[in-house]
N, C-alpha and C positions, 0 to 999 in steps of 0.2 A: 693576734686574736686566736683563740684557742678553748677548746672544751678544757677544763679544770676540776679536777676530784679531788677534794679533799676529807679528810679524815673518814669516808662514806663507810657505816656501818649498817645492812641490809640483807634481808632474807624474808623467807614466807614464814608468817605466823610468828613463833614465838621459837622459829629454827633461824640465827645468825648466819648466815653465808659468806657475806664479806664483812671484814673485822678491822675496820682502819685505812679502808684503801686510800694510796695516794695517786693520782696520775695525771698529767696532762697529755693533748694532745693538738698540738698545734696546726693549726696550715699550711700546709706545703709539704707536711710528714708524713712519711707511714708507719705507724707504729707497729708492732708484732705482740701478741703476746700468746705466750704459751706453759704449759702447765699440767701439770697429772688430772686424771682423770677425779671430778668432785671438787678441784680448788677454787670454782666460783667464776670460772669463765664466761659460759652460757649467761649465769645472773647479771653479771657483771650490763653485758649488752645489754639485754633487758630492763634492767633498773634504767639505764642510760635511756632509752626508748620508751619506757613508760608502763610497761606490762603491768595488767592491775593485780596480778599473781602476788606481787613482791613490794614488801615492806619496806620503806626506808626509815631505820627509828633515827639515825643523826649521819653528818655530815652534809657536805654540799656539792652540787656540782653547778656551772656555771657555762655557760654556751656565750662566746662574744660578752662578756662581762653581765650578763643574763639570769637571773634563778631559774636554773633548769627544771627543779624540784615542780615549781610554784605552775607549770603547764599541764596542759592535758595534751594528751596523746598528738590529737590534730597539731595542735600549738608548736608543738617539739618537729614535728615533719616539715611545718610551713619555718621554722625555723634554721632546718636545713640538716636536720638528723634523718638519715636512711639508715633500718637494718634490713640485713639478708641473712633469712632465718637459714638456722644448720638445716631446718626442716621445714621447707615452702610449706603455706596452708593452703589447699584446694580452694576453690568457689565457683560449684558447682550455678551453671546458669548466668554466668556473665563471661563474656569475651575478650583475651588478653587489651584487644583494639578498644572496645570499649571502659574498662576496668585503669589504662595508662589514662587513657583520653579523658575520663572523669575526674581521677587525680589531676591531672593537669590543669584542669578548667576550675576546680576548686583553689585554685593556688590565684587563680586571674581578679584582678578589681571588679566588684560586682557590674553587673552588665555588659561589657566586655566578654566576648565568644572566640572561643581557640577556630584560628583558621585549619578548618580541616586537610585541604589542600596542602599545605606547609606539615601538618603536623604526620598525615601517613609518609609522605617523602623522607622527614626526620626517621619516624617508624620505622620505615624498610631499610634504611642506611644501615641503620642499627641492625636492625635484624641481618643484615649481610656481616656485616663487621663480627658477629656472633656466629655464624655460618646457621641460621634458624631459618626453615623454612616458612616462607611468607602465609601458608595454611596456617601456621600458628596462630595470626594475629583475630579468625574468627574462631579457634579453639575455647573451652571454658579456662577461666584461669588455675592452670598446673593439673587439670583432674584428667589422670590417665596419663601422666607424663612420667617418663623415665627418671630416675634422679639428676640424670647430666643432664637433661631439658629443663627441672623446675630449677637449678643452678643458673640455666643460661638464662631462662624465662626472669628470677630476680636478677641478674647483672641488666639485661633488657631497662626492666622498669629501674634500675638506677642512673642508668645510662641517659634518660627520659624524661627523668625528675630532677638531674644535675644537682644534688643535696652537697652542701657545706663538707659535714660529714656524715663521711661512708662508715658504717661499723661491718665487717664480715664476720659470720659469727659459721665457723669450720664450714665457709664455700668449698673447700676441695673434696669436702667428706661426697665418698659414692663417687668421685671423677673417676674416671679414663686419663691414661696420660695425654690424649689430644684432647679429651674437654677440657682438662685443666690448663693447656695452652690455651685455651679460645677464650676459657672464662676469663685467665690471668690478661691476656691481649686487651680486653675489653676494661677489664680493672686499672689496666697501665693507659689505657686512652683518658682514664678522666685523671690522671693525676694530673697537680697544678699548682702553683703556690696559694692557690685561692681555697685548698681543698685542702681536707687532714683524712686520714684512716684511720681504723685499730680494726686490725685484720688477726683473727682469732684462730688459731690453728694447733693442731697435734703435730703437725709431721714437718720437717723442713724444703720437702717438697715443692710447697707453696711458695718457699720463700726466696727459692729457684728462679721462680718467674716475677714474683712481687717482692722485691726489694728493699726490704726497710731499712729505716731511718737507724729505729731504737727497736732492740727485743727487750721484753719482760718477761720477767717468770713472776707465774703469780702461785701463790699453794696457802692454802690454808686459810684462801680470803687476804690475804695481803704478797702487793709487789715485795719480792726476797731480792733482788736482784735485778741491775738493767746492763745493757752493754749492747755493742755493733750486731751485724749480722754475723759475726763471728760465734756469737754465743750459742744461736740456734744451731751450727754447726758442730758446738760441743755437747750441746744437747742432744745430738744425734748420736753420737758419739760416747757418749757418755752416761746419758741417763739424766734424771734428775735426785738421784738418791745422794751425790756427792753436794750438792745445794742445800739439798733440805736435812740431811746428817750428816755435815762432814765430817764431826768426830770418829765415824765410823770405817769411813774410807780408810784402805789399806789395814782395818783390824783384820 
């Protein structure tokens, strides 16, 4: 079982972004992908997620044999899609504690009431496993939080909501090099065969501590290339100008 992209051509308005993409992402994987800056990264997740920003004029993508297309936002979550935006949104006036705890109780058979008892115990595990202090969980959600806390605060509610798949869309952007052990810790806790990634990243930093399966380079709207975590290695290394023009290499 496996999220599946096929030939996905997508952008705002009447500006293309991605131009044929192909990708799957299976269970039990961590995908990587990575890319210059403008190659349709950012979209990429968000189409996947649902954002109403973003056009889809053709292709398909498919969740568990599923039209992913054919859902609404909600639909796609209860489905088992989690993103973690590069940029948490605030919400001002409700409570990390209340804000998980509502998602959760939404996901429940109607009538049916999430045991409170169970579910802060869950809560606070987590929140130690993150090293977050426990004031957090009557804070508003992310307003007035550092960058490394609205990073940790989404791994939190991923952690919470146990989604299918995770997509990370640049978690490390703005880390410390101890938050990003803490985030990465928390992100290697839910990995499982029952679970897929596509962890979006610049730097190979990330890939340090989260491990993947498959790297992608994506440019220009379409995957150029896939291979080990070896490749992210040479893309550190190297750049990505020897990818995207190799003719040019060694002129």
């Amino acid at each position: 079982m496996s999220i599946i992209i096929k030939d996905l051509v997508a952008g705002i308005e009447d500006n293309p972004i991605l131009k044929g993409l192909n990708l799957e992402i299976p269970k039990g994987e961590v995908h990587a992908i990575m890319g210059p800056n403008g190659s349709g990264k950012s979209t990429l997740s968000k189409v996947i997620a649902g954002h109403d920003d973003y056009e889809v004029e053709s292709g398909s993508i498919s969740i568990d044999g599923e039209d992913l297309l054919d859902m609404g936002i909600d639909e796609r979550s209860r489905a088992g899609v989690f993103l973690a935006f590069q940029y948490p949104m605030e919400i001002p006036g409700v409570s990390n504690a209340n804000f998980i705890r509502a998602a959760l109780q939404a996901r429940l058979p109607e009538g049916e009431d999430l045991d409170a008892v169970a579910y802060y115990k869950d809560l606070y595990s987590k929140m130690d496993t993150l090293e977050m202090d426990r004031k957090f969980t009557a804070r508003a959600v992310n307003e007035g939080f550092s960058g490394g806390e609205k990073k940790r605060n989404e791994i939190l509610q991923m952690m919470m909501l146990d989604p299918t798949y995770c997509i990370l869309d640049e978690t490390d952007s703005g880390l410390d090099i101890d938050a990003l052990k803490i985030v990465s810790n928390g992100v290697n806790m839910l990995r499982s065969p029952d679970r897929g990634f596509l962890v979006i990243t610049h730097y190979q930093r990330l890939l340090n501590y989260i491990k993947p399966d498959v790297v992608h380079v994506l440019h220009d709207g379409k995957i150029i290339t896939s291979g080990g975590p070896e490749l992210a290695l040479e893309l550190e290394e190297r750049g990505y100008d020897h990818l995207i023009n190799p003719e040019t290499v060694g002129a």
